[in-house]
VOMILO-323277 format. One record per residue (C-alpha): residue number from 0; residue in one letter; x, y, z. Coordinates in Angstrom, 1 decimal, padded with zeros to 4 digits, m for minus. Example, Ala and Ser with C-alpha at 12.3 -4.5 7.8 and 13.67 -1.06 7.14 Angstrom:
REM VOMILO-323277
   i aa      u      v      w
   0  a  012.3 m004.5  007.8
   1  s  013.7 m001.1  007.1
REM end
This chain:
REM VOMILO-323277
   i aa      u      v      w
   0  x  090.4  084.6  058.5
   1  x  089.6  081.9  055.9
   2  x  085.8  082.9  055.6
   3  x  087.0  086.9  055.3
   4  x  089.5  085.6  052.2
   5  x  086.9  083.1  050.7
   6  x  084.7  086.3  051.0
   7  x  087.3  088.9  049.0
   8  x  087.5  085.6  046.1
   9  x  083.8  085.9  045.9
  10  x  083.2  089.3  045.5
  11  x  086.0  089.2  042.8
  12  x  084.4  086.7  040.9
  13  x  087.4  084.3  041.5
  14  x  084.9  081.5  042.4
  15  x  081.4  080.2  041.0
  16  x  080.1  078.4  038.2
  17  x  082.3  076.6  035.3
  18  x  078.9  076.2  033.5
  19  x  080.4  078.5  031.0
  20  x  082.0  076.2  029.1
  21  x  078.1  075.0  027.9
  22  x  077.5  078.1  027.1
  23  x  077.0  078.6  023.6
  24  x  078.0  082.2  023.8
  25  x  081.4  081.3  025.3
  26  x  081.7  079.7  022.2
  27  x  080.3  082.5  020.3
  28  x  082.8  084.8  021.9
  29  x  085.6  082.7  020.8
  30  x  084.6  082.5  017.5
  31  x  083.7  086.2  017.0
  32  x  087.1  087.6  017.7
  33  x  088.3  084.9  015.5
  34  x  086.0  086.1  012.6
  35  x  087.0  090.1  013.2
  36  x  090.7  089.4  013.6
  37  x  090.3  087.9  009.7
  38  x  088.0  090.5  008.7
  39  x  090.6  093.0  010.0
  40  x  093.9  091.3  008.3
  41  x  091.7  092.3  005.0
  42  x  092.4  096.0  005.7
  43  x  095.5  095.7  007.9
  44  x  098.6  093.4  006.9
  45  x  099.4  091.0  010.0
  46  x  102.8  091.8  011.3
  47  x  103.6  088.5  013.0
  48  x  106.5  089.2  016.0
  49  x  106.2  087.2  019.4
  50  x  109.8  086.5  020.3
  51  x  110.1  084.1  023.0
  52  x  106.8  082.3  022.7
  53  x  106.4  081.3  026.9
  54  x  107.5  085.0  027.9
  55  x  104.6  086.4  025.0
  56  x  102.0  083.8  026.3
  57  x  102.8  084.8  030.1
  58  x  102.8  088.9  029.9
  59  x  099.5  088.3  028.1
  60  x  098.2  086.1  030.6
  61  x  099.5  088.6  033.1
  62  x  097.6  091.7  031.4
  63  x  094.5  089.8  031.3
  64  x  094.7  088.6  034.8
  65  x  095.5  092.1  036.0
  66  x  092.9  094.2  033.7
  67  x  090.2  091.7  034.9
  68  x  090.8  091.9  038.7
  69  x  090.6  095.0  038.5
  70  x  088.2  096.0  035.6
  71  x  085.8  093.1  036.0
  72  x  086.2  092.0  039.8
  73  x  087.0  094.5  041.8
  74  x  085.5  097.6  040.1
  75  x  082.1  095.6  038.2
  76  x  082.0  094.4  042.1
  77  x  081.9  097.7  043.6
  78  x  079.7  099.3  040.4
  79  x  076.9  096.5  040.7
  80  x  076.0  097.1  044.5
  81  x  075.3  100.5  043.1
  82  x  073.5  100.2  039.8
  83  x  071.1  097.3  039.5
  84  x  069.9  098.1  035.9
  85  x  069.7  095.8  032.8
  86  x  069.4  096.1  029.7
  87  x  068.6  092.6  027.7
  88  x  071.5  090.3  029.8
  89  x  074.3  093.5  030.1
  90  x  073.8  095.6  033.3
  91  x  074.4  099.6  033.8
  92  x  077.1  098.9  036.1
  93  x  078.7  096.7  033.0
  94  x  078.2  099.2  030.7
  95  x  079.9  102.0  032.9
  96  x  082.6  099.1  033.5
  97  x  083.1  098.9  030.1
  98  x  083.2  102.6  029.5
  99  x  085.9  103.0  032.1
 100  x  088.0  100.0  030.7
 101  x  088.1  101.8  027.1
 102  x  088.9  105.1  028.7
 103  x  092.0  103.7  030.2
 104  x  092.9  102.2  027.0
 105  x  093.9  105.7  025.4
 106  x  096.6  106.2  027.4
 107  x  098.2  103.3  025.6
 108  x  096.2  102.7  022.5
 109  x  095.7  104.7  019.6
 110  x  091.9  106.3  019.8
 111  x  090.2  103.7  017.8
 112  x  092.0  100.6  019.5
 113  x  090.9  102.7  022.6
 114  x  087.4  102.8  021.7
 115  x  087.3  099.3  020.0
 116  x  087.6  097.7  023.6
 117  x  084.3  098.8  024.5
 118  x  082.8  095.6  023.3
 119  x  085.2  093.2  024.3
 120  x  084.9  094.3  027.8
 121  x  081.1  094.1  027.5
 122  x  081.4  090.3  026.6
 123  x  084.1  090.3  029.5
 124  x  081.5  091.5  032.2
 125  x  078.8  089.7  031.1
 126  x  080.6  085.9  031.3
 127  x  081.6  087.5  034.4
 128  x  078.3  088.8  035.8
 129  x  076.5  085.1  034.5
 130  x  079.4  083.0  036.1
 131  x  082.8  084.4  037.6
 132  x  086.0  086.1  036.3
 133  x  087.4  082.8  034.8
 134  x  085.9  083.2  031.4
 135  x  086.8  087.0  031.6
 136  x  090.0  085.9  032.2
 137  x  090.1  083.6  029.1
 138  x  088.7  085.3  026.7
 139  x  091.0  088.5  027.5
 140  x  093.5  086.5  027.2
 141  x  092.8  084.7  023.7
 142  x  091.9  088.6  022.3
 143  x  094.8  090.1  023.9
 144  x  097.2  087.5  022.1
 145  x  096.2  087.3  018.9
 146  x  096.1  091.4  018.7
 147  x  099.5  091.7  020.2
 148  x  100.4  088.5  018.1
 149  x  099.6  090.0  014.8
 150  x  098.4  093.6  014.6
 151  x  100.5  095.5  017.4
REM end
């Protein structure tokens, strides 16, 4: 039973590496959304509004730990048995991930939030592919906040 539950974590990228965090493109993630969400409050006035700063902090920990179970472990799981492709370091089954994420996102998202996942989701697969869903998780997490925190 243990083994069959140990084998469900692994598939869903809920164990592996840490080796992330000396990854200069963890790094690089982090900083990136920090450099568009200031490029962005150029052309769109940040409306600040969290209310109750624990229950903000854990819905968007919630979100991201939902999206990426599902988005990045369970169906990037399923899509890499059957596409083996790569492109540079992103694979085809990241890409279609990716594609599928963004898709989802116009039922709730204005069309160019919708599309402007895309790339998020691409940085969310790969940490994910490279090491497990933790740094998915994190960095979902960090972009979710500060776009609900200021811009939604």
């Amino acid at each position: 039973m243990i083994v069959k539950f140990m084998e469900y974590l692994k598939f869903l990228g809920l164990t592996g590496r840490f080796g992330f965090l000396s990854d200069l493109k963890f790094y690089l993630a982090i900083v990136a959304a920090q450099c568009f969400y200031i490029i962005l409050a150029i052309f769109v006035k940040p409306d600040i509004h969290i209310g109750n700063i624990p229950h903000f902090f854990a819905i968007q920990f919630y979100i991201a730990m939902s999206e990426e179970l599902l988005f990045r472990g369970a169906l990037l799981g399923i899509l890499r048995a059957l596409f083996s492709s790569h492109y540079f370091e992103i694979s085809a089954a990241n890409v279609l991930a990716a594609a599928i994420f963004s898709g989802f996102h116009f039922f709730s998202h204005p069309p160019l939030w919708a599309l402007g996942t895309f790339f998020p989701a691409l940085i969310f697969g790969y940490f994910r592919e490279k090491y497990s869903l933790w740094p998915a998780i994190f960095l979902h997490f960090l972009y979710n906040s500060e776009y609900f925190m200021f811009f939604a």
